[in-house]
N, C-alpha and C positions, 0 to 999 in steps of 0.2 A: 395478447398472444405475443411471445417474445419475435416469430418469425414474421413482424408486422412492425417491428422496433429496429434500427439503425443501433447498432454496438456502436457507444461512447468509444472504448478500444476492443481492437481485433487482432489476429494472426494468422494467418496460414503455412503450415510449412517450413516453419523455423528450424533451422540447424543450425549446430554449435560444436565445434570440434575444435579439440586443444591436440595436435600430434593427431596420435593415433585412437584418443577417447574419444568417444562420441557423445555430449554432456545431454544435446538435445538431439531429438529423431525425424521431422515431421512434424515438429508439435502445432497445432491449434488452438484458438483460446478463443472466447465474448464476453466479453465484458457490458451489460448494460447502465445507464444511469437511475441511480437510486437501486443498485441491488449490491450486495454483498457476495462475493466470490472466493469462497475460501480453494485454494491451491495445497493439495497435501501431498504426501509421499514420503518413502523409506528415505535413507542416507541416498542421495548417488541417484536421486529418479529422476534429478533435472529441474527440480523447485529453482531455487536459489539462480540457475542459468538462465531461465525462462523470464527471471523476473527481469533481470541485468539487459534483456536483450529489449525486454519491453519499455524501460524505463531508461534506454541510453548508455546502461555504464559497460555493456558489452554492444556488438556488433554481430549478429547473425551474419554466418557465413551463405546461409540460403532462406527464402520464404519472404512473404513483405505483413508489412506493419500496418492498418488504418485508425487515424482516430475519425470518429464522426465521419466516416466513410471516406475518408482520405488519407492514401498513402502518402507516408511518410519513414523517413528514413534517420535514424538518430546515432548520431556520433559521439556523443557524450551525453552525461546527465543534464546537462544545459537545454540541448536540445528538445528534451520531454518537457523542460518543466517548464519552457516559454509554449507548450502549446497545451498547460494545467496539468500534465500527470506532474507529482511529487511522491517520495518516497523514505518511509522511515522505517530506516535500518535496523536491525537487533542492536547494535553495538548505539544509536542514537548519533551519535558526532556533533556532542552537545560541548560545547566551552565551559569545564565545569567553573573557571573561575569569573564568569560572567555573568551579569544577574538574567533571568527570564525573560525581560523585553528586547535585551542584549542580543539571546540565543533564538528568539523568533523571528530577529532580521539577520541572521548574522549569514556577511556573505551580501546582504542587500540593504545595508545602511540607510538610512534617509539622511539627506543633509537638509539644511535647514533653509527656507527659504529667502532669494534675495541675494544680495553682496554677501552675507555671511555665509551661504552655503556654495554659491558660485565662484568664490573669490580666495574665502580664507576657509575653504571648506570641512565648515561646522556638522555634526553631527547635528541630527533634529531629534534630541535623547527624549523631551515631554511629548514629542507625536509620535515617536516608538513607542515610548509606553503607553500613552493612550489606545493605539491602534492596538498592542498588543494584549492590555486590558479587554479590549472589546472581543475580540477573536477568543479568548481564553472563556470568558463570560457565556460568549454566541453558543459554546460545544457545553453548556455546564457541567464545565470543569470549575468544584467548590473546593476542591484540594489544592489550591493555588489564589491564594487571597492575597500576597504583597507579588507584585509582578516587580518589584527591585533586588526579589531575595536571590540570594547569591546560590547560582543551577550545584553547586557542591555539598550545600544544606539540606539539598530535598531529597525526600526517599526515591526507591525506584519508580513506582508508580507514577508520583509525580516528574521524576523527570520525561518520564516516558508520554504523560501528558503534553511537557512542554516539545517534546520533538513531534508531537500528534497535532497542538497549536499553531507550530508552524508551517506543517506540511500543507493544513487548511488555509493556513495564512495566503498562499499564493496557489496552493492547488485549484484549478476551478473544474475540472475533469472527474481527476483520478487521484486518490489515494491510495498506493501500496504500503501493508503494512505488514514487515517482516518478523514474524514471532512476539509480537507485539506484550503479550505477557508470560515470557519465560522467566522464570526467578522472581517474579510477582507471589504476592500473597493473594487469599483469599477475597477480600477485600479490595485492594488495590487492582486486582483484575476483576470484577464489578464493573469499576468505576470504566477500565479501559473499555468493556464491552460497550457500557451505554457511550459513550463517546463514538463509538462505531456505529450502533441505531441512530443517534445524532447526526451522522456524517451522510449515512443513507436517508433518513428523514429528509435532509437538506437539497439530496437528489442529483450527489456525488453519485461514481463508482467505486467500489472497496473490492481492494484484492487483500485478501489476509491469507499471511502463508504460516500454518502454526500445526506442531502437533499433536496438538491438546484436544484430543476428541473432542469430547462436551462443552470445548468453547466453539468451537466451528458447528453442531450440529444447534448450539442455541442460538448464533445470530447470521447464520448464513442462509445464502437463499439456495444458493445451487455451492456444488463442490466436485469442483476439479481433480479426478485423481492423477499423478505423474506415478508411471513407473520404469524404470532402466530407461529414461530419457525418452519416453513415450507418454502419448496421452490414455490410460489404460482406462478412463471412462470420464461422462459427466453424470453426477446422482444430486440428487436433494434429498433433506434431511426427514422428509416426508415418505418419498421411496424406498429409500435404505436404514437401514440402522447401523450404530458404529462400528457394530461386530462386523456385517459386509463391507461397510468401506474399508475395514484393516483386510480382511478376504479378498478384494479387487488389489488393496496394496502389493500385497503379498503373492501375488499370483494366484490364488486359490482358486477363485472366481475370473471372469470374466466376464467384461459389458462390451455386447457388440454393437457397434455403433449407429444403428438403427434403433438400436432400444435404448439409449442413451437419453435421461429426461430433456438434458439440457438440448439435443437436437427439435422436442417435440414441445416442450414447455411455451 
């Protein structure tokens, strides 16, 4: 029973005002470990801010933050990722002209041990790559067999692999992942979903923020509606179907938050 389980991360109360917009309302969140949490909503419901606030790169103006039941407070992206949440972006912020073991540390180099990395500070390029081989391998990711190849040769999916690599590479928490297979192929988003039952097998939590109905109703557990910078329900893919979740989107419907699964689940 979830109300017998400590949220990995939580929120209560989050506000986010730019001037006179109001981006977030109130908003709540639970995140547990090993379950998948997709986040959806129209243009403007407050996806995209909720996630900024939770992972650092914005500042809630009201509400507090816990990971594993402790408040915490985070000023930048730095500050989430030293206590495991990581986050990959739509846009990825991948080095395209750098190979794959390059772009899984990149930002947190190894240097090499000894005088040559303390002194005349060497890069440790063959336990980057190893390390990153192994992490690539861990998530079976097969679409990725030279970890020296240069990140501006590989398709989308694959790169979008390598920013999913990395995230795991230091996440020990949380992984956000934002629209994860937009502009993907058929195919190519396959591959990302298993990587996501991967990440929850491993006994992560996944926040997937994407508006791709039938990717979120196949690998999520529970799903988070935003609407007008509100939390307009929590449903699973079990309770509802896609038709209602676009109807709670959209105002049609409403879920009161007593009968919300995610309060009883």
């Amino acid at each position: 029973m979830r109300e017998q389980q400590r949220p990995v991360l939580s929120a209560r109360g989050l506000v986010k005002t730019y001037g006179a917009v109001v981006a977030i309302d109130g908003v709540d969140l639970d995140l547990y470990a090993g379950e998948v949490l997709a986040v959806i909503g129209d243009n403007g419901a407050g996806k995209s801010t909720l996630i900024k606030c939770l992972t650092g790169a914005e500042v809630p103006d009201v509400g507090t933050i816990r990971v594993d039941g402790n408040e915490v407070r985070f000023r930048r992206p730095q500050d989430a990722q030293e206590v495991g949440i990581e986050t990959v972006y739509q846009q990825l912020s991948l080095a395209p002209a750098l190979d794959i073991a390059s772009n899984v540390f990149l930002g947190r180099e190894r240097r090499r041990p000894g005088i040559l990395g303390s002194v005349f500070r060497m890069l440790d390029h063959a336990g980057m790559r190893k390390e990153a081989a192994e992490k690539v391998d861990s998530l079976g990711i097969r679409t990725l067999q030279d970890i020296t190849q240069v990140v501006e040769t590989l398709s989308g999916g694959q790169r979008q692999a390598v920013a999913v690599a990395r995230a795991t590479a230091f996440g020990s928490r949380v992984v956000v992942l934002d629209e994860p297979t937009a502009a993907l192929g058929v195919r190519e988003t396959s591959q990302v979903l298993d990587v996501i039952r991967e990440l929850k097998a491993r006994g992560l939590g996944v926040i997937l923020i994407s508006h791709n109905m039938p990717n979120v109703f196949e690998v999520a557990d529970r799903i988070q509606i935003q609407r007008l910078g509100r939390r307009a329900g929590v449903i699973t893919p079990e309770s509802h179907t896609p038709a209602e979740a676009v109807a709670i989107m959209t105002g049609a419907v409403t879920v009161d938050d007593e009968e919300e699964t995610g309060d009883e689940a």
